[in-house]
C-alpha positions as CSV (number, residue, x, y, z in Angstrom):
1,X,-14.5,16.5,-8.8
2,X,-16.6,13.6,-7.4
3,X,-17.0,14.8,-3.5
4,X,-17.5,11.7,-1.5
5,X,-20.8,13.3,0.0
6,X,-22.6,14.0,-3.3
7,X,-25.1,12.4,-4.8
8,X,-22.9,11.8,-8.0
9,X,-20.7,9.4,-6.2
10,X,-23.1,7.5,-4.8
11,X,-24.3,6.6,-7.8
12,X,-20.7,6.1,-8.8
13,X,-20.5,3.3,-6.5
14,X,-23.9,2.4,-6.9
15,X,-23.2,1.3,-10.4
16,X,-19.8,0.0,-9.9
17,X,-20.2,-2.3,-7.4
18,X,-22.7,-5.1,-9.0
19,X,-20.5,-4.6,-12.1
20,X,-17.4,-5.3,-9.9
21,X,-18.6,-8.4,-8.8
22,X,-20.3,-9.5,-11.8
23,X,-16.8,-9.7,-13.4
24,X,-14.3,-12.9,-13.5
25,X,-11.7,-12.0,-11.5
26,X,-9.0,-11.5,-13.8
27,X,-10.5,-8.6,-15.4
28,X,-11.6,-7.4,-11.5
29,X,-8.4,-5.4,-10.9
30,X,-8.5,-3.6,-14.5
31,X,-11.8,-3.0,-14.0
32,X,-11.2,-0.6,-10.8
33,X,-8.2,0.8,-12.5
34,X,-10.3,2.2,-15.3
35,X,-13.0,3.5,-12.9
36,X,-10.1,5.3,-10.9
37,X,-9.3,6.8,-13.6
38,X,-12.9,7.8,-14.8
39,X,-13.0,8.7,-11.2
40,X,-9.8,11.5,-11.3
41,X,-11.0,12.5,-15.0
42,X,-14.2,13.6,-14.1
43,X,-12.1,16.6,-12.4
44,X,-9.7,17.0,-15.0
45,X,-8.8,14.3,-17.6
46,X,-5.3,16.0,-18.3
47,X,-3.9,15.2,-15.2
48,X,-4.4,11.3,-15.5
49,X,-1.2,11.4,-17.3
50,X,0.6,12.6,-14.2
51,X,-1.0,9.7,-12.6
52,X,0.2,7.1,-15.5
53,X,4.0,8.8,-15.7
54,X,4.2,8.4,-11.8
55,X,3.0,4.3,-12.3
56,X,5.4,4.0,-15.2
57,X,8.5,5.0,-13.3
58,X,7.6,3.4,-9.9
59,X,7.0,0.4,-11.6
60,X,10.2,0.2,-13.9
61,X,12.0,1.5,-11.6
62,X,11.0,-0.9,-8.9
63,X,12.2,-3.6,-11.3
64,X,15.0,-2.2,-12.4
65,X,16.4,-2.0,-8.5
66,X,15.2,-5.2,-7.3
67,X,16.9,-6.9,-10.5
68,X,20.1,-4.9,-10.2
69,X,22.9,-6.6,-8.3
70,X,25.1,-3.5,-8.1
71,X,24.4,-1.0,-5.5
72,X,25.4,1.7,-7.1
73,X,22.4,1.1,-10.1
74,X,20.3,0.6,-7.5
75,X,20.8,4.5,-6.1
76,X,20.9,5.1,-9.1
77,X,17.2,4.1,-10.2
78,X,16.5,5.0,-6.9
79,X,16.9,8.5,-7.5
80,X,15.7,8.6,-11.0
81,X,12.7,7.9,-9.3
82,X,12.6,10.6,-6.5
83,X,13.4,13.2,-9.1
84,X,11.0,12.7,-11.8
85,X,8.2,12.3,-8.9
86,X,9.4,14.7,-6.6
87,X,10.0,17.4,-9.2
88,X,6.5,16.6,-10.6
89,X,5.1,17.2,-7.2
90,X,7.4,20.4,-6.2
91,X,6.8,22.2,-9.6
92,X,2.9,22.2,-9.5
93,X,2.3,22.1,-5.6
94,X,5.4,24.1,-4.4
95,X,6.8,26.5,-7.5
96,X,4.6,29.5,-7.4
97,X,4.4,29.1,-3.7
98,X,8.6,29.3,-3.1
99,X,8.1,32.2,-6.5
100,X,5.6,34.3,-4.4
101,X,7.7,34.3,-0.9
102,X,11.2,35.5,-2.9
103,X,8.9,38.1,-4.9
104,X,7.6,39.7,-1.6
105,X,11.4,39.8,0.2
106,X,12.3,41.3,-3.3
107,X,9.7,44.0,-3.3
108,X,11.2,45.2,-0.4
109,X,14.9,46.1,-2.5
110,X,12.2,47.3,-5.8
111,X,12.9,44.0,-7.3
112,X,9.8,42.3,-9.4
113,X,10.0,38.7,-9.9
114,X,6.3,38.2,-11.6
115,X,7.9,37.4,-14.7
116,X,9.1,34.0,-12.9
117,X,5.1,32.7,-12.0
118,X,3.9,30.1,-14.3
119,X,-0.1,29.2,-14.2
120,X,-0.5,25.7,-13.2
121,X,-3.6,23.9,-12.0
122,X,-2.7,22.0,-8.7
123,X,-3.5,18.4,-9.7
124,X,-6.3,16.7,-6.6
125,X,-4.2,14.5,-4.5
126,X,-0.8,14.6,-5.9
127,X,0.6,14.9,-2.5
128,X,-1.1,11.3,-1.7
129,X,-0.3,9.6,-4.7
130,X,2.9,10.6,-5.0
131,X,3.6,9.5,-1.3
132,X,2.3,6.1,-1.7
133,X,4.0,5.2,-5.1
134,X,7.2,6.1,-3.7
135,X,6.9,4.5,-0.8
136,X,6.8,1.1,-3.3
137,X,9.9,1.9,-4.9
138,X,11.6,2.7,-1.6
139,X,10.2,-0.4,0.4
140,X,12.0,-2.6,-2.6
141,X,15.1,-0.7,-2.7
142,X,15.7,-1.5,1.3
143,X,14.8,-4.7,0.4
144,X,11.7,-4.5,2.5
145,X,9.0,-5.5,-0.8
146,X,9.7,-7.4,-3.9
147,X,8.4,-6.0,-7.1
148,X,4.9,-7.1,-8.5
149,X,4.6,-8.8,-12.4
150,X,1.8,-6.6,-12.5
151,X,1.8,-3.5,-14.0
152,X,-2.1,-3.2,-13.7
153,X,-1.9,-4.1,-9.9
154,X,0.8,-1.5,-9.6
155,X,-1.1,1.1,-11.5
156,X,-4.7,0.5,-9.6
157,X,-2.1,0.5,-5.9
158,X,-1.3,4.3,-7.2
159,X,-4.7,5.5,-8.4
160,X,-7.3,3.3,-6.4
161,X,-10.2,5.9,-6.4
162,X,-11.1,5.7,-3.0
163,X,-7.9,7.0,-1.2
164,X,-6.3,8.5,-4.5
165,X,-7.7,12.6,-3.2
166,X,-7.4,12.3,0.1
167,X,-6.1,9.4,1.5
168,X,-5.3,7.4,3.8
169,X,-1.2,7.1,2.3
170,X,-1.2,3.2,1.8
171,X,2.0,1.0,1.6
172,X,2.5,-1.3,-1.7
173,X,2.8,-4.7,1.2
174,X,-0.8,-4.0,2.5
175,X,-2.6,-3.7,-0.9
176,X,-0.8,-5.3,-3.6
177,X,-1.0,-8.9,-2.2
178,X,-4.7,-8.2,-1.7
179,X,-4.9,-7.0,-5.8
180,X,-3.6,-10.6,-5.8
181,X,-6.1,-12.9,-5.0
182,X,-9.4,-13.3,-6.1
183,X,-12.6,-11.3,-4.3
184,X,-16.0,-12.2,-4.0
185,X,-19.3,-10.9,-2.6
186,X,-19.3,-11.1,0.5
187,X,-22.5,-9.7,2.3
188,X,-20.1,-8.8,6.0
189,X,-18.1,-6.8,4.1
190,X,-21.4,-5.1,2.3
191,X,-22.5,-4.7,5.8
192,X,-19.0,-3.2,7.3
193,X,-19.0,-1.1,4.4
194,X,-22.3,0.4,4.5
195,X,-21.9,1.0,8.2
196,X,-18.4,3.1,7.3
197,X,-19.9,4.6,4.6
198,X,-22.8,5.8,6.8
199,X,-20.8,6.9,9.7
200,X,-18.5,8.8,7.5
201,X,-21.0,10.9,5.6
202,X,-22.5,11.6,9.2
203,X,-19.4,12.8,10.6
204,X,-19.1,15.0,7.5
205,X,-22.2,16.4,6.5
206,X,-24.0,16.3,9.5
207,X,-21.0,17.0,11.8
208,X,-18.5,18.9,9.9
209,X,-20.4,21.0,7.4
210,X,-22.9,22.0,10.0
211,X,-19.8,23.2,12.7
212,X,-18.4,24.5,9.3
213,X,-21.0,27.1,8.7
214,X,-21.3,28.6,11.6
215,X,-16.5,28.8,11.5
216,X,-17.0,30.4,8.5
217,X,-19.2,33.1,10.2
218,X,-17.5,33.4,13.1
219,X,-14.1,33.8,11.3
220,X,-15.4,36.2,9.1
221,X,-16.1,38.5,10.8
222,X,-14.4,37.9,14.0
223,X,-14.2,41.7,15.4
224,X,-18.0,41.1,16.0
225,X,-18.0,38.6,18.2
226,X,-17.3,38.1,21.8
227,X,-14.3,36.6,23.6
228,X,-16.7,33.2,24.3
229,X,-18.0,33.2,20.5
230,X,-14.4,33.2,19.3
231,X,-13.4,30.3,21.9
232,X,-16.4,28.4,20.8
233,X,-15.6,29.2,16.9
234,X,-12.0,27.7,17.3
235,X,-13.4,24.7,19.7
236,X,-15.8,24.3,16.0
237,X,-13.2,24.7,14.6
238,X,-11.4,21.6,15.7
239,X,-14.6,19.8,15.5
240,X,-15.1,20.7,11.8
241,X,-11.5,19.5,10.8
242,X,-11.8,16.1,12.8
243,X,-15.2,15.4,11.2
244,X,-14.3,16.5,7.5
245,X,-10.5,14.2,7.5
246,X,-12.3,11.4,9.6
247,X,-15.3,11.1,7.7
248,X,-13.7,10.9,4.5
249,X,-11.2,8.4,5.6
250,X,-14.6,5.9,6.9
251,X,-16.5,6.4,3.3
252,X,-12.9,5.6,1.7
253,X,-12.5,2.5,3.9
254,X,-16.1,1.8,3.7
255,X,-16.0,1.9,0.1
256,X,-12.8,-0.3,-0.1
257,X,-14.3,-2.8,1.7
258,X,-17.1,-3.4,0.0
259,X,-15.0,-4.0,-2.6
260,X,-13.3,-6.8,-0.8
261,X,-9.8,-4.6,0.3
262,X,-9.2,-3.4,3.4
263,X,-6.9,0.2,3.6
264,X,-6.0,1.5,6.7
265,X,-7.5,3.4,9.9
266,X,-6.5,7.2,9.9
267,X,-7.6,8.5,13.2
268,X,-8.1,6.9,16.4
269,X,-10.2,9.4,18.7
270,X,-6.7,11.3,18.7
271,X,-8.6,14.3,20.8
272,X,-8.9,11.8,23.6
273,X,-4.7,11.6,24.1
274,X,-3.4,12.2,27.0
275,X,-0.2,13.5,25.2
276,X,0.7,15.2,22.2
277,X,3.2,12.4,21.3
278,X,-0.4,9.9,21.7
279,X,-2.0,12.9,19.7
280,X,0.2,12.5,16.7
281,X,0.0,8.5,17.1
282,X,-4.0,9.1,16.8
283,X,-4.0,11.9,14.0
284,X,-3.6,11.1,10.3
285,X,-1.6,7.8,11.2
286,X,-0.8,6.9,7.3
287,X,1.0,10.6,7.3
288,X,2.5,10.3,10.8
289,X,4.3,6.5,10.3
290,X,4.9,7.4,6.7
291,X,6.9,10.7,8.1
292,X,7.9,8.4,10.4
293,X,9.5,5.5,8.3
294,X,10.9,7.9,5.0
295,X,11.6,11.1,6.1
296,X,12.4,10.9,10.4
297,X,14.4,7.3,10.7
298,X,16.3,7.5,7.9
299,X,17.7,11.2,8.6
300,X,18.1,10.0,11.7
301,X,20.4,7.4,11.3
302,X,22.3,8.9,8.6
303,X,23.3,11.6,11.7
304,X,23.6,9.5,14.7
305,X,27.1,10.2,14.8
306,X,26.0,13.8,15.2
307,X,24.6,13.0,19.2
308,X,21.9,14.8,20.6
309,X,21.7,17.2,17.7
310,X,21.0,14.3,15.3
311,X,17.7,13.9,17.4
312,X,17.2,17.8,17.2
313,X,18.1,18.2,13.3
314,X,15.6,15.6,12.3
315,X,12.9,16.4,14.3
316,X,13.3,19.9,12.5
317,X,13.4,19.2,9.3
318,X,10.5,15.9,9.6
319,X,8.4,19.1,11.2
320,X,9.5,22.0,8.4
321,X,8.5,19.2,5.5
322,X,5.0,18.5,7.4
323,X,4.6,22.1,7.5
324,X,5.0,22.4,3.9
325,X,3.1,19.4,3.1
């Protein structure tokens, strides 16, 4: 697939961009939803229609909720919704995982489950898109977002190329009103962007891959090595991560902006907290408030009449999804 440090990308954007802005605006928006797709093909074409079933049903159901004056129908779409996407997500990312765990407690007894593993490709990214097109439908169901008219907005929301593979997890209220109005060249935001752009490919290939390297060896081989290697290799270690998830995340926004949209920051220095609570404020902050907002308030309000252990219970499960994610 199109790595955002290649050479291959670059010229990607290289060609894009003039194009982009060479366009009425009208056409701008379809114009980036075709290249997102080009952009997710180039890995695998097959899987675009994962991408396009996953628009279809946020979308329709989006409008079917927001036009429904029943509350039942409105669960009702609702959950349509989660299923389809959910299951789409659970069967490729999750199946053979949950298939492997029961096969090994079964081997213990003689029982074989192999016959039950099915060979599926995990599509790049469904985790994130999945994520942020749900996060549509919900926000419009709580009657936090109204639907858009657009389907093509909608669509370019769930696949926009630069955050579809890795982030950050965007909400429909932060980037559909910007697909709205019209964007033109703006040399600032060429300059912000190149600067994010450049920072970010310095913090991964120059940073990351470099601390990368010499992980790899380390944790290869790790019986080799001395107590202080092995302290430095993990210290690398944290490094490498920081600079691979934060570097993308500046080339995404970097990329974005030039483009005239403006996506969110993902890490704020988060290894200068002074907490672990400021830690997970800092790290990954699409994932963190997104946990936050779908999966932590909402189970905790539907126990608070469990007490103390509705805190407890949460917390547990918000930490044994994360885990999983």
């Amino acid at each position: 697939y199109l790595l955002f440090n290649s050479f291959t990308y670059l010229s990607f954007i290289l060609i894009l961009i003039p194009v982009y802005y060479l366009l009425p605006s009208k056409f701008k928006n379809l114009f980036l939803l075709v290249c997102s797709y080009l952009f997710y093909a180039y890995w695998d074409w097959r899987f675009c229609s994962l991408l396009a079933l996953t628009t279809l049903t946020v979308y329709y159901c989006g409008s079917f909720i927001f036009a429904s004056k029943d509350q039942k129908k409105k669960k009702i779409y609702l959950y349509i919704c989660l299923i389809i996407n959910l299951g789409i997500l659970g069967l490729f990312k999750y199946y053979n995982f949950f298939i492997d765990s029961f096969d090994s407690a079964f081997s213990l007894f003689g029982g074989n489950l192999d016959w039950l593993h099915i060979k599926l490709i995990l599509p790049l990214g469904i985790s994130f898109y999945t994520f942020q097109a749900l996060s549509y439908v919900i926000d419009i169901y709580r009657g936090d977002a109204e639907p858009s008219d657009s389907i093509i907005n909608v669509a370019l929301f769930v696949s926009f190329f630069p955050q579809l593979l890795s982030g950050p997890i965007e909400r429909a209220k932060n980037i559909l009103p910007q697909l709205s109005i019209a964007r033109k060249f703006d040399k600032a935001l060429l300059k912000e962007g190149f600067v994010l752009i450049t920072l970010g490919m310095f913090k991964k290939v120059i940073i990351g891959d470099t601390a990368g390297k010499v992980v790899n060896q380390i944790f290869a081989e790790p019986s080799y090595y001395a107590s202080i290697e092995l302290i430095m290799g993990i210290v690398l270690f944290t490094i490498q991560i920081y600079a691979d998830f934060s570097g993308y995340t500046n080339i995404a926004r970097g990329t974005a902006k030039i483009l005239g949209i403006n996506i969110m920051e993902n890490f704020e220095q988060p290894y200068f907290s002074q907490s672990m609570t400021e830690f997970w404020r800092r790290w990954h902050i699409s994932l963190s408030t997104y946990i936050r907002d779908y999966v932590y308030t909402p189970l905790a309000i539907s126990t608070r009449s469990w007490g103390h252990f509705s805190v407890a219970f949460s917390l547990f499960i918000t930490f044994v999804l994360v885990g999983l994610w």
